[in-house]
C-alpha positions as CSV (number, residue, x, y, z in Angstrom):
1,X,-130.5,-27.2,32.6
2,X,-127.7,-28.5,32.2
3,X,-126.1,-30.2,29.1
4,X,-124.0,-33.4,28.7
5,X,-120.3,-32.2,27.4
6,X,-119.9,-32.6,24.1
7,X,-117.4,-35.3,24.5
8,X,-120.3,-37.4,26.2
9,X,-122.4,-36.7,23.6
10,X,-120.2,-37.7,20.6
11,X,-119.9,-41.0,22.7
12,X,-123.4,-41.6,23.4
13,X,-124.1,-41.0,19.6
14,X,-121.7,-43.2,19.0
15,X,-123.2,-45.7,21.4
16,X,-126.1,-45.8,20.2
17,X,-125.6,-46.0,16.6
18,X,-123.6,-49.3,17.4
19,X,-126.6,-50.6,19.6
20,X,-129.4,-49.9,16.8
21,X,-127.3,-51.4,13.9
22,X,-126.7,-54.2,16.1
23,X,-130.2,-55.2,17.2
24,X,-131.6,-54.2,13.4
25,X,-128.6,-57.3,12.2
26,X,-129.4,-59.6,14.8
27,X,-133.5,-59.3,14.3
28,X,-132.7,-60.0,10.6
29,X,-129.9,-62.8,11.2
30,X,-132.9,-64.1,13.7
31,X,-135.8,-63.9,11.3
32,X,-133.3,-65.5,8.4
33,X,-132.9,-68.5,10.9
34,X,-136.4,-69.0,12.0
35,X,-137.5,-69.0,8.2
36,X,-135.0,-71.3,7.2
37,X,-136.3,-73.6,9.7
38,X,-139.6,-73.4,8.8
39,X,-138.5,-73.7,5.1
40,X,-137.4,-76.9,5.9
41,X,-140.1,-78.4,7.5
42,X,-142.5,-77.2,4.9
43,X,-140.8,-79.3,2.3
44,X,-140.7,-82.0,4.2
45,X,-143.9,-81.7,5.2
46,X,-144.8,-81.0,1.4
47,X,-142.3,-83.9,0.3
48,X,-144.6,-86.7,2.5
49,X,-147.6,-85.1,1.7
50,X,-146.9,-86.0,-1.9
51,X,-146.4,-89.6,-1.2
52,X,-149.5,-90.3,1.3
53,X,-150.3,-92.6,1.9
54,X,-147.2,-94.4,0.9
55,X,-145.2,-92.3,3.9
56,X,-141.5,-92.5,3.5
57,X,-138.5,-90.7,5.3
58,X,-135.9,-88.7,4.1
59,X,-133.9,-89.9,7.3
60,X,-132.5,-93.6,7.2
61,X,-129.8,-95.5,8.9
62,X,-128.0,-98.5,7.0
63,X,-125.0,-101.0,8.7
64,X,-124.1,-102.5,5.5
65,X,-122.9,-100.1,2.7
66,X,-124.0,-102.4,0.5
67,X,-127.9,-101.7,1.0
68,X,-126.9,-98.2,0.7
69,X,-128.3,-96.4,-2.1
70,X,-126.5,-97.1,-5.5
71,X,-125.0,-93.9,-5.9
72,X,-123.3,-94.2,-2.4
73,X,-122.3,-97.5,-2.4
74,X,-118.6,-97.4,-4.0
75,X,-118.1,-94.9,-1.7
76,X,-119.3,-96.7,1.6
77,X,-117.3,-99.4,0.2
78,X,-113.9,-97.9,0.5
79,X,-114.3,-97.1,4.3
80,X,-114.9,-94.0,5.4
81,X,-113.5,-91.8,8.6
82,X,-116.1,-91.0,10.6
83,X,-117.8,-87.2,9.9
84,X,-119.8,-85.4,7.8
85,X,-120.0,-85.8,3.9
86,X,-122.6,-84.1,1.4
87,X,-123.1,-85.3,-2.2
88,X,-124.4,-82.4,-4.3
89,X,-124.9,-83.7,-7.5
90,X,-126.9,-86.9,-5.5
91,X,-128.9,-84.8,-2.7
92,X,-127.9,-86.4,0.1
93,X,-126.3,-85.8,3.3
94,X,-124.4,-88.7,5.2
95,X,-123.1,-89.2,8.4
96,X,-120.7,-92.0,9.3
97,X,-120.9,-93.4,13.0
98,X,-119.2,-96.0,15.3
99,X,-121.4,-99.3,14.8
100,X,-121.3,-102.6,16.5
101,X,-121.4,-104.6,13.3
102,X,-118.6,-106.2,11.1
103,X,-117.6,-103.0,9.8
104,X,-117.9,-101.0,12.9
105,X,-119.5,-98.7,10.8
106,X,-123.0,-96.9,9.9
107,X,-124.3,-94.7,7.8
108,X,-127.1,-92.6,8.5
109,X,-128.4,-90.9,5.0
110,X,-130.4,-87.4,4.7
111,X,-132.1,-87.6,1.3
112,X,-132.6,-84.0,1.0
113,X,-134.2,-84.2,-2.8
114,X,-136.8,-81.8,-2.7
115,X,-135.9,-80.2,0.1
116,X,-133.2,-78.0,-0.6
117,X,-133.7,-74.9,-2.4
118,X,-132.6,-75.4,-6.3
119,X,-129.9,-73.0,-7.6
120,X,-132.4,-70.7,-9.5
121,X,-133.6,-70.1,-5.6
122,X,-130.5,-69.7,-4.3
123,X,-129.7,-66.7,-6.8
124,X,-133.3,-65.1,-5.8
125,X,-132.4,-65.4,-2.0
126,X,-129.3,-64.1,-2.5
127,X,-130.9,-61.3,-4.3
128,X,-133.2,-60.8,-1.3
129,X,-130.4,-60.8,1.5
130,X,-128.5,-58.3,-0.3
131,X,-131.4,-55.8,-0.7
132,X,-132.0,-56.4,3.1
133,X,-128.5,-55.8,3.9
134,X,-128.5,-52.8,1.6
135,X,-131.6,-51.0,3.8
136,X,-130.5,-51.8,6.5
137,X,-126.9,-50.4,5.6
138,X,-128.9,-46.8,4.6
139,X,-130.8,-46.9,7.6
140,X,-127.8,-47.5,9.8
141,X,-126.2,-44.7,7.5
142,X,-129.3,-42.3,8.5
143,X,-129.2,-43.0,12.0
144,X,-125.5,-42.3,12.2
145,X,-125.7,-39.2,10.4
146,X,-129.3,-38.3,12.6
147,X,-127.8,-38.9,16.2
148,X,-124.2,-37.0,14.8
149,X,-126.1,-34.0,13.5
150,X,-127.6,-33.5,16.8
151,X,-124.6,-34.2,18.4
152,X,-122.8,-31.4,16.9
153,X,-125.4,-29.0,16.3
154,X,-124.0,-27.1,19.3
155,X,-120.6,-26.2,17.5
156,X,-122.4,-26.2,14.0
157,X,-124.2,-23.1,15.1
158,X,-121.7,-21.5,17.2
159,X,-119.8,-21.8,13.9
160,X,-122.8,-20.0,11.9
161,X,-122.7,-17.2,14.3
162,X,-119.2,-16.9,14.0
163,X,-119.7,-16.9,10.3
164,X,-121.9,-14.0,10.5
165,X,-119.4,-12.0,11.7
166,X,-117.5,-9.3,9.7
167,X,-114.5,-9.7,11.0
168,X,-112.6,-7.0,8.9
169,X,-115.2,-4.4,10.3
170,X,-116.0,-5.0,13.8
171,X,-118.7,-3.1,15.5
172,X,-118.7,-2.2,19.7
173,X,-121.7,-4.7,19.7
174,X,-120.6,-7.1,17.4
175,X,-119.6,-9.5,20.3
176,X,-123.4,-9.3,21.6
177,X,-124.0,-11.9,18.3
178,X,-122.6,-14.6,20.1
179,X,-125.0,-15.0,23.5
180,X,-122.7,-17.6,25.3
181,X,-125.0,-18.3,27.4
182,X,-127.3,-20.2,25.3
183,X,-124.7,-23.0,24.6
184,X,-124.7,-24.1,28.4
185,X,-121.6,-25.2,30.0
186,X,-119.8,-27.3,27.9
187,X,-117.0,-27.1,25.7
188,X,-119.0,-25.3,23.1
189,X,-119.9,-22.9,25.9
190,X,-116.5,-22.3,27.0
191,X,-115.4,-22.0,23.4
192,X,-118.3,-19.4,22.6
193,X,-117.4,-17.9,26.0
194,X,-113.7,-17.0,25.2
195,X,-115.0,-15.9,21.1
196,X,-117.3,-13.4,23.0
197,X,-114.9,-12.3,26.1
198,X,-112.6,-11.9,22.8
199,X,-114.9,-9.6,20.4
200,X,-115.3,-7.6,23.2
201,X,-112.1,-6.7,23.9
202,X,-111.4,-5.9,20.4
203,X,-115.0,-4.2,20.0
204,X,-113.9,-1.9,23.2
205,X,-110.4,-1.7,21.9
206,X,-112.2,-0.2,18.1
207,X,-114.0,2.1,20.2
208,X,-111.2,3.6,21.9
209,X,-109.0,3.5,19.1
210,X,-111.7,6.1,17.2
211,X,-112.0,8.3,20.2
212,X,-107.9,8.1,19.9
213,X,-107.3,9.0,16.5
214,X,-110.4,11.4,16.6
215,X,-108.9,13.6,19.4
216,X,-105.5,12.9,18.7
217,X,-106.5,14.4,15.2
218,X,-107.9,17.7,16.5
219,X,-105.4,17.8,19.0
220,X,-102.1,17.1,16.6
221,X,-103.5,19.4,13.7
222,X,-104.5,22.4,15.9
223,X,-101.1,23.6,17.2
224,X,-100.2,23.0,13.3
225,X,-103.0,25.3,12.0
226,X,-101.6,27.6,14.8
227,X,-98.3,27.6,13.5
228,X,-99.0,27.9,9.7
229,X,-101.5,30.9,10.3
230,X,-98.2,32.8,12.3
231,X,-95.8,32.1,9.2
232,X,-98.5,33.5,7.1
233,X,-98.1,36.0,9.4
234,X,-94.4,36.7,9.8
235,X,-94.3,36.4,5.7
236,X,-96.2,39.3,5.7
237,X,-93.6,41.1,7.5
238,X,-90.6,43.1,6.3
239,X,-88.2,39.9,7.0
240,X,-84.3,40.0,6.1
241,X,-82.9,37.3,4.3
242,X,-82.2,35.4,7.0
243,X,-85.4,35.4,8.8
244,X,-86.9,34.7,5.0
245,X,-84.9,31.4,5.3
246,X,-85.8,30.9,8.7
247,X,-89.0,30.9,8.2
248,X,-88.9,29.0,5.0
249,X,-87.1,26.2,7.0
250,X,-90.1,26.3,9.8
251,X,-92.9,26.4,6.8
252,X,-90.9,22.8,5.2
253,X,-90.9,21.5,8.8
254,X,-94.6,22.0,9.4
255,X,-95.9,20.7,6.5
256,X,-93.2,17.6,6.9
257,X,-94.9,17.3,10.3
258,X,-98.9,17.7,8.7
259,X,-98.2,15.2,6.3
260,X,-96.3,12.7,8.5
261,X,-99.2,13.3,11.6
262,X,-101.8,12.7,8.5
263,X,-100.0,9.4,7.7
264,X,-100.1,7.7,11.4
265,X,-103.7,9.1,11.7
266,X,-104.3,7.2,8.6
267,X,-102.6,4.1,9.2
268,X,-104.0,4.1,12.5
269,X,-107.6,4.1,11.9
270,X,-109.8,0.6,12.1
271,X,-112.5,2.0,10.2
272,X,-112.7,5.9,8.4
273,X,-117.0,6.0,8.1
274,X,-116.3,4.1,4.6
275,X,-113.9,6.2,2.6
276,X,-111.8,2.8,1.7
277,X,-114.4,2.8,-1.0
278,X,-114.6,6.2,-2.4
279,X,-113.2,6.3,-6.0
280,X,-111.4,9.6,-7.0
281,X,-109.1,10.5,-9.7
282,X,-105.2,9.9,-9.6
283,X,-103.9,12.9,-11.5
284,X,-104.9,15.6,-9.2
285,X,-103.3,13.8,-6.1
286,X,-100.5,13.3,-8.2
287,X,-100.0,16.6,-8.9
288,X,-100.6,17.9,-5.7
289,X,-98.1,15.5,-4.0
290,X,-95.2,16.8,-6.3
291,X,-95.9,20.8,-6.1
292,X,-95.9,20.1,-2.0
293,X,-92.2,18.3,-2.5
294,X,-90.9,20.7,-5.2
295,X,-89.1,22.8,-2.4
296,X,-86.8,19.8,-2.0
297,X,-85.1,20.2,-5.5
298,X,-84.4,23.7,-4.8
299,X,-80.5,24.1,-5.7
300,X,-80.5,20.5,-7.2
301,X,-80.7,21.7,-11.1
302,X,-83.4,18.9,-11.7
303,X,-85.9,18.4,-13.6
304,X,-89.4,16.7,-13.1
305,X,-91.1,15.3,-16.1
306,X,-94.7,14.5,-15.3
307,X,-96.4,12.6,-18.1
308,X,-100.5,10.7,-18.0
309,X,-100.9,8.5,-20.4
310,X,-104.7,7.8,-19.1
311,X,-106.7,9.5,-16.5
312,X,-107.3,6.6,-14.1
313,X,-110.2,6.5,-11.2
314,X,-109.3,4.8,-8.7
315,X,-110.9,3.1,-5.3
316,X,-110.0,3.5,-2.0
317,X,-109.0,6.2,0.7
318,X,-108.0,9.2,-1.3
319,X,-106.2,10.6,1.7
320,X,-103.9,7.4,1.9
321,X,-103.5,7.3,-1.6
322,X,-101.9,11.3,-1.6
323,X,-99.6,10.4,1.6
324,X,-98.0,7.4,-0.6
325,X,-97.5,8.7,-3.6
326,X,-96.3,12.0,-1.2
327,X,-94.2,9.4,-0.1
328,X,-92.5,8.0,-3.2
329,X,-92.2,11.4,-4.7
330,X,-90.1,12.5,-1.5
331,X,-87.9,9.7,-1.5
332,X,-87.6,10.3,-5.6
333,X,-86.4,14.1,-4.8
334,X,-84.6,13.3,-2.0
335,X,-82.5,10.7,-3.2
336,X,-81.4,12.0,-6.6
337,X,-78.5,13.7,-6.6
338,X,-77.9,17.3,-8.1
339,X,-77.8,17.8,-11.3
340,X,-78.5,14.4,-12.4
341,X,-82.0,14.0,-13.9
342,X,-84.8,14.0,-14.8
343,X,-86.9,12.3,-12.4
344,X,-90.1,11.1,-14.1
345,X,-93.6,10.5,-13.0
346,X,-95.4,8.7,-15.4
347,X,-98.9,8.0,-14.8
348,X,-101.0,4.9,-16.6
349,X,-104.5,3.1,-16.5
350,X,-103.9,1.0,-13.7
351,X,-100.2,2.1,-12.6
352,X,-98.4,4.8,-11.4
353,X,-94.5,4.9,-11.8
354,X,-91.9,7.4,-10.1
355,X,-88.1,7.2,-11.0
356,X,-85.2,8.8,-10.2
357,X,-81.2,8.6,-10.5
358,X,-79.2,6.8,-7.6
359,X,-76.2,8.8,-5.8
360,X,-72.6,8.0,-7.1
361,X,-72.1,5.8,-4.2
362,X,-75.1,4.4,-3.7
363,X,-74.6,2.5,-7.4
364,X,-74.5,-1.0,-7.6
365,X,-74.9,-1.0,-3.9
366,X,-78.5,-0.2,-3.4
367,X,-80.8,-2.9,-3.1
368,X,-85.2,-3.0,-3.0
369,X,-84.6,-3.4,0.9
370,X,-81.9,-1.1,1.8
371,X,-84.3,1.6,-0.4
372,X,-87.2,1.0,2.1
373,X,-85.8,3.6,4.5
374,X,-85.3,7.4,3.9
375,X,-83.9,10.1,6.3
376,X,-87.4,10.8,8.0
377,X,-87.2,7.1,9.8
378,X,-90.7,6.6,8.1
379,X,-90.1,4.1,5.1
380,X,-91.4,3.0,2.4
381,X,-92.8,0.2,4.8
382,X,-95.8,2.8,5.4
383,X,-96.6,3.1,1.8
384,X,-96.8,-0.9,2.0
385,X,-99.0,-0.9,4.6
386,X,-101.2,1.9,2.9
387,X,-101.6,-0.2,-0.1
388,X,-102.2,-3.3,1.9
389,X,-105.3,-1.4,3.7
390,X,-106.6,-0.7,0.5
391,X,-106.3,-3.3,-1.8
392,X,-103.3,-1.8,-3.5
393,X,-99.2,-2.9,-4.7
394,X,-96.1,-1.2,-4.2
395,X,-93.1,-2.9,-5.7
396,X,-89.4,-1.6,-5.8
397,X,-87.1,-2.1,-8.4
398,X,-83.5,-1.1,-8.3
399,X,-81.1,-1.2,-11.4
400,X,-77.7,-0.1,-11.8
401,X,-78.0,3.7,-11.7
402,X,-81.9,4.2,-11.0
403,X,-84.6,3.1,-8.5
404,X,-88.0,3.3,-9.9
405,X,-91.1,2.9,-7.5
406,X,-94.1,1.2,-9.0
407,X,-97.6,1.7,-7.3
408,X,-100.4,0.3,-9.0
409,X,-104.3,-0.9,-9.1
């Protein structure tokens, strides 16, 4: 079946709301009527029944204001406009009319003593309309909130389903949560409709970005296995000095090209079966990132100073933690020039810090943005995104004569 859209809905709610608080006032503006009415007539009734059998009226009419009674008479006296006048402190309630008398006036005079409610009543009724206003301002409330409830429930629960989502780890059947199909045709079903059209999409594109990375992995790293297993190979044969060098320059290259096929795969991956939350410790990484980049100092005459002031554990993906700090020692060797160092790696509770002289002409030239690109066209942008991915900082700070890389946790 069908439903109404939820436009129509909103508006029938709306609708009805309106109606119900409107029949509720007019029901109680009715029954206020009818018992004052009644009120009335009971004290009159009341009034007369006091005086039987002597059986007065509290409804005369006089032509000369001088049989009026005394209270009323100075006041007759100085000629009235015709209309309506009530004496509060004297109870009554006069009418002046056209006459055919001297005066061409009449009086016609309510004596309401007895009938009116006194003030102590007044202050009880009042009392007793406010409270009636009061319920029926709560139930009006109740409705409204009642027929709007059920007027939104339809988005209310496409919302909880949405909710239930992980949308930082999407499954290939995570868009099956959303059945569009059981919120009709609507706009709620259109909405739910595109959210599940959507998470399929990405769900598909999660699935095809594992089988990516996963053969682009075997595929990438093979040829490179290949090629490290032949210079193991050729460095067991007797090589001259030039084919040493050679094949030192192909060694450099291939591990270059391991490390930067590593990164991409890395970045790359949606999900990598949960080792964002693997805790390991720093100082081996650390290690192990500047023995790989030593080679690049070779003929530089500088020094590296490694120094832990703490032997941190950290959480995360321990692979993406070695290719940035792989990364920042690089840039750190690659950067300073010969002959002027150290370049220090100092390693902390919670941070890890890597410095390193500038060139000559780089001084006072140098800024935190121009140092986010090195000569392998990867960046320093990568160990940004590495740390983002992980929960991670990088930061860059540049003085006059050195750049120091801060990575912490």
């Amino acid at each position: 079946m069908l439903r109404q859209s939820l436009r129509k809905r909103v508006e029938y709610a709306f609708a009805l709301c309106v109606v119900g608080l409107s029949v509720a006032w007019g029901l109680a503006f009715y029954a206020a009527i009818r018992f004052s009415e009644d009120r009335v007539l009971v004290n009159q009734l009341q009034r007369a029944a006091g005086n039987y059998p002597d059986l007065t009226t509290s409804l005369r009419g006089y032509d000369d204001p001088a049989s009026l009674p005394e209270a009323l008479r100075e006041w007759a006296q100085a000629g009235p406009d015709e209309g309506l006048y009530e004496f509060v402190a004297e109870e009554f309630h006069v009418a002046v009319v056209p006459a055919d008398n001297a005066r061409g006036r009449a009086f016609v005079v309510f004596d309401v003593a007895g009938i009116e409610a006194a003030s102590s009543e007044d202050w009880w009724w009042l009392l007793v309309i406010t409270g009636v206003v009061g319920v029926l301002g709560a139930l009006g409330f109740g409705l409204g909130v009642l027929v709007m409830r059920r007027a939104v429930a339809p988005v209310v629960q496409l919302a909880d389903v949405v909710a239930g989502i992980d949308l930082e780890h999407l499954s290939a059947g995570d868009h099956k949560l959303i059945e569009a199909s059981r919120f009709g045709t609507d706009e709620v079903g259109v909405l739910a409709g595109a959210i599940e059209k959507t998470l399929e999409r990405i769900s598909a594109f999660v699935v095809r970005e594992r089988d990516f990375t996963g053969s682009a992995s075997h595929e990438l790293r093979t040829p490179i296995t290949v090629i490290t297993g032949s210079i193991e190979l050729l460095e067991q044969s007797d090589l001259s000095a030039e084919d040493v060098k050679a094949v030192d320059r192909i060694r450099r290259a291939t591990l270059e090209m391991k490390s930067t096929i590593e990164m991409f795969l890395c970045i790359a991956r949606e999900a990598d079966d949960g080792l964002y939350g693997e805790q390991f410790l720093v100082a081996p990484l650390v290690s192990r990132a500047v023995d790989q980049q030593r080679y690049l100092l070779n003929g530089k005459r500088v020094e590296v100073e490694v120094e832990s002031l703490a032997t941190p554990v950290v959480r995360g993906h321990p692979q993406a933690f070695l290719i940035a700090v792989t990364n920042l020692v690089r840039n750190a060797f690659e950067q300073t020039p010969g002959g002027h160092g150290p370049i220090t790696v100092l390693l902390k509770e919670h941070e890890l810090l890597v410095t390193n002289r500038l060139r000559v002409d780089d001084v006072g030239r140098l800024t935190p943005a121009d140092s986010s690109s090195n000569g392998h066209g990867l960046g320093l942008g990568i160990v940004q995104r590495l740390c983002e991915r992980n929960g991670w900082e990088f930061s860059l700070q540049v003085d006059e004569a050195h750049v120091t890389a801060s990575l912490s946790w």
